[in-house]
N, C-alpha and C positions, 0 to 999 in steps of 0.2 A: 016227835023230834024237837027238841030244845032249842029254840034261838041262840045263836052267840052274838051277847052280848058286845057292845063295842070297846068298852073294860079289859076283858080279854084279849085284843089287840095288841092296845098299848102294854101291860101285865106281860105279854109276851115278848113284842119288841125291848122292856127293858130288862130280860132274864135275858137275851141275846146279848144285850151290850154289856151287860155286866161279866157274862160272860169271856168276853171281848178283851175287856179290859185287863182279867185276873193275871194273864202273862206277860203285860207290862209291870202290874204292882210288885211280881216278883224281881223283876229286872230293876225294877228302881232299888230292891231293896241292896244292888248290891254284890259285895263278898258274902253278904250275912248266910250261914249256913242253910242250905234247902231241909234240912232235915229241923232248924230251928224254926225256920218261916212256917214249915206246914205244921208242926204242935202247938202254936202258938194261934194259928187259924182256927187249927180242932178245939182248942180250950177257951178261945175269946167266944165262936161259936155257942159254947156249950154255955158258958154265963148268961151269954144274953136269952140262950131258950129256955134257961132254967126258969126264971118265974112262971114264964106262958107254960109247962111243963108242971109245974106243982098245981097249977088250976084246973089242969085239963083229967077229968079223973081216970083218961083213957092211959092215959101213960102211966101204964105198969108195966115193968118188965117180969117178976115174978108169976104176974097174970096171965104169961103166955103159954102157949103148951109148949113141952119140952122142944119139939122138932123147932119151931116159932122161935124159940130163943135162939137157939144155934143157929137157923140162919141168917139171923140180926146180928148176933155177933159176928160170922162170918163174913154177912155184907161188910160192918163195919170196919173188920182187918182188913178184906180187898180194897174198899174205898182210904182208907188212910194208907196204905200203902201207894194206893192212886198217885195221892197228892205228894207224898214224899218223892218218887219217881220223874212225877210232872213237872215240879220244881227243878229240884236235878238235870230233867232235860232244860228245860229254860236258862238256866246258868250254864251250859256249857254247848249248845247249838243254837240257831239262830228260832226267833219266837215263831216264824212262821213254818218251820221244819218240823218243831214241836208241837205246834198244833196240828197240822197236815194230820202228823202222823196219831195223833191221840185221837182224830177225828175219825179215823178207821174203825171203828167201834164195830159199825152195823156187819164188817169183813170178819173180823174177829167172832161177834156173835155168831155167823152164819157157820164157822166153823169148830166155834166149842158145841154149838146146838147137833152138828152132824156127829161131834165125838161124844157129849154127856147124853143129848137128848132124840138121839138117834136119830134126829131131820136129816129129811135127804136133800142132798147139793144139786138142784137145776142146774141146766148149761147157761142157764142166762148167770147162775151165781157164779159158778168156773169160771166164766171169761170178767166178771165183776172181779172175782179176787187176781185172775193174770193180768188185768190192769193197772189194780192196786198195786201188786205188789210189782211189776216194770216201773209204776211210779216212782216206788217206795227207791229203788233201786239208784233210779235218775237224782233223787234225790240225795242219798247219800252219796254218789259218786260226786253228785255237784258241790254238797258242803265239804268234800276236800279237794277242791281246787283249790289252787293259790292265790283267787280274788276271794274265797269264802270267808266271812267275818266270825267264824264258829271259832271256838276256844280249841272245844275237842268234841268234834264233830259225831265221830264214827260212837264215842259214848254217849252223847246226848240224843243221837236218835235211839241205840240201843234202848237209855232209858224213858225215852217218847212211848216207844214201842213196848214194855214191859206196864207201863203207867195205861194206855191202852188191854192191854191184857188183864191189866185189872178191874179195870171198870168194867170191862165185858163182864167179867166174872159176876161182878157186884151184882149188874145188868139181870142177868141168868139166876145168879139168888132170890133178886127181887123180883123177877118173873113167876119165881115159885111160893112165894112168902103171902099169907094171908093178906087181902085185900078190906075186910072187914071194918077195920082201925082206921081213924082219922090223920089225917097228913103228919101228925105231930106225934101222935102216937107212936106211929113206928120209925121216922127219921129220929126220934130225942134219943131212943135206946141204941140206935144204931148207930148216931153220931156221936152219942159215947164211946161206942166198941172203936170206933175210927181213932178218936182222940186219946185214946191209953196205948192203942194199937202206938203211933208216933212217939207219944210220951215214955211207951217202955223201948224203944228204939233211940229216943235221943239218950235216955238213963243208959242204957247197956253202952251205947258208944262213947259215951263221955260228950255228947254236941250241949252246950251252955244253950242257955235258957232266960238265963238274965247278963244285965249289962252291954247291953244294947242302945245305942240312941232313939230318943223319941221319935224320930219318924220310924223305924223299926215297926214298934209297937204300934204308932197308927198307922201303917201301910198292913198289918195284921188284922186292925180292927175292920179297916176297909174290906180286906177279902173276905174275913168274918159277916160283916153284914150285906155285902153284896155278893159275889160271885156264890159262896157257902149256904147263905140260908136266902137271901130273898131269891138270887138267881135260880138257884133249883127248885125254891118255893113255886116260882113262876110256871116252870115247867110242868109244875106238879098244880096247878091249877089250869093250867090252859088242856091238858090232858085232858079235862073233861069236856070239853067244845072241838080237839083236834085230833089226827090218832096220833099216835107213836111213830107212826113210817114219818110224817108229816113234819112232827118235831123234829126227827130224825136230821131230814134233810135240811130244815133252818138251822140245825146246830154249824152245819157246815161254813157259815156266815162267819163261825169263829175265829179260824185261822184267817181269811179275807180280811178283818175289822182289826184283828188283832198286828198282823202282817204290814195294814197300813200305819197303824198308830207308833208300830215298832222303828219304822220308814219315817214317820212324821219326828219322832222325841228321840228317834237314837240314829236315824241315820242307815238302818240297818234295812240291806235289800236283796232277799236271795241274787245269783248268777241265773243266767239265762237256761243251765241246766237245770238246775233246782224249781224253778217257774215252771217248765215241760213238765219237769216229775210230780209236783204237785196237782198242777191241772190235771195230769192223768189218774190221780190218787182219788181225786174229789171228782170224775168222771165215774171210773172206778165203784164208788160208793155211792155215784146217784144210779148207777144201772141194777147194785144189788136194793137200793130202795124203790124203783118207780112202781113195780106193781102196788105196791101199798097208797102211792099215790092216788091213783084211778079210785080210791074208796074213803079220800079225804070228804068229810060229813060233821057235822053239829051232832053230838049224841044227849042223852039224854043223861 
């Protein structure tokens, strides 16, 4: 059994906060189009790994087996369609209703796992997702009250919820995708597919791309080097010291950090029905994670 290192700690608390942060940087950015902020994330992204990416002689995509490539490109459409969504939600529901709900992940998994991968649903998971989803409920009844600060509420969780559905998926690809490959190996090809994935999406809709103001483009490069490649980096290194249920439920951390900052810099604080709905979303999701708890360990 491997010691964890004390490195890993910190490497993890700050893929949390970075984490945290990524649905204010969108909220700063604005009117500016969700569909323009997230191609500009994928392609600022993709500059900065391209060097470390021509050095690494593992990064072929040609290299892969057939099945291998398809599911990197396919991760990479779910995951850029993630973010397009994600954003979306953020602009037009409040930050903490969008994270709640994108944080449902592990709800989601348990139930694409029961429809693709034929796992069976415990009753301890049933009563996890009939929590979840009374939350989900409370939640969106709450962001259309008339004290609710949401734009247009009943869409922004819709796209909370869809941007969620995606990363599960992503999740469930990358569950099944060769393990073999170094961290960069397979995020470089796959963060490509993400980033054409958006960019042939802002091209078909006609969303500009240029002519933007400077902070634009640096609240872009932020989420590019933070939440995009270190924040998941993080994750993708503490993985090896923690399991997956583990990480799991610190992600949960997101909406809480994100919720207060949103509270601190905008003012913005769900109603006292949305608060219930939440709490019970994020109860919800710790009951479908605790068994995996019980087997948190240093691996080797």
């Amino acid at each position: 059994m491997q010691k964890t290192p004390a490195i890993a700690y910190w490497i993890l608390l700050f893929g949390l906060i970075s984490f945290s942060i990524s649905p204010i940087l969108v909220r700063l950015a604005g009117d500016t189009p969700a569909l323009s902020l997230a191609a500009l994330r994928n392609v600022m992204a993709i500059l900065i790994l391209t060097p470390f990416a021509l050095r690494d002689p593992q990064v072929t995509f040609v290299g892969l087996a057939r099945q291998d490539q398809i599911r990197t490109v396919a991760a990479g459409v779910m995951l850029g369609l993630h973010f397009y969504l994600f954003f979306e939600a953020i602009q037009r529901t409040t930050v903490a209703s969008a994270t709640v709900f994108v944080s449902i992940t592990p709800i989601f998994l348990a139930i694409l796992g029961y429809v693709f991968l034929k796992e069976r649903l415990t009753l301890r998971v049933l009563i996890a997702i009939g929590i979840a989803v009374a939350g989900g409920l409370l939640i969106a009844y709450g962001d259309t009250g008339k004290d609710s600060q949401a734009v247009d509420p009943i869409w922004g969780n819709l796209f909370a919820l869809g941007a969620c559905l995606f990363v599960s998926i992503y999740l469930i690809i990358g569950r099944m995708s060769r393990q073999k490959l170094s961290w960069l190996a397979y995020v470089y090809p796959m963060y490509v597919s993400s980033a054409i994935t958006v960019l042939f999406l802002a091209v078909v809709t006609g969303t500009p791309l240029f002519g933007f103001s400077m902070k634009v483009y640096l609240l872009c490069a932020v989420m590019a080097i933070g939440p995009h490649i270190l924040g998941h980096g993080s994750f993708n290194y503490a993985v090896k010291y923690f399991t997956a249920t583990f990480l799991g439920l610190l992600s949960l951390t997101e909406p809480i950090g994100a919720t207060a900052l949103a509270f601190v810099l905008f003012d913005e604080l769900p109603g006292t029905l949305s608060l219930v709905g939440m709490a019970c979303t994020l109860i919800g999701v710790c009951i479908a994670l605790y068994p995996g708890l019980r087997k948190v360990k240093a691996v080797a």
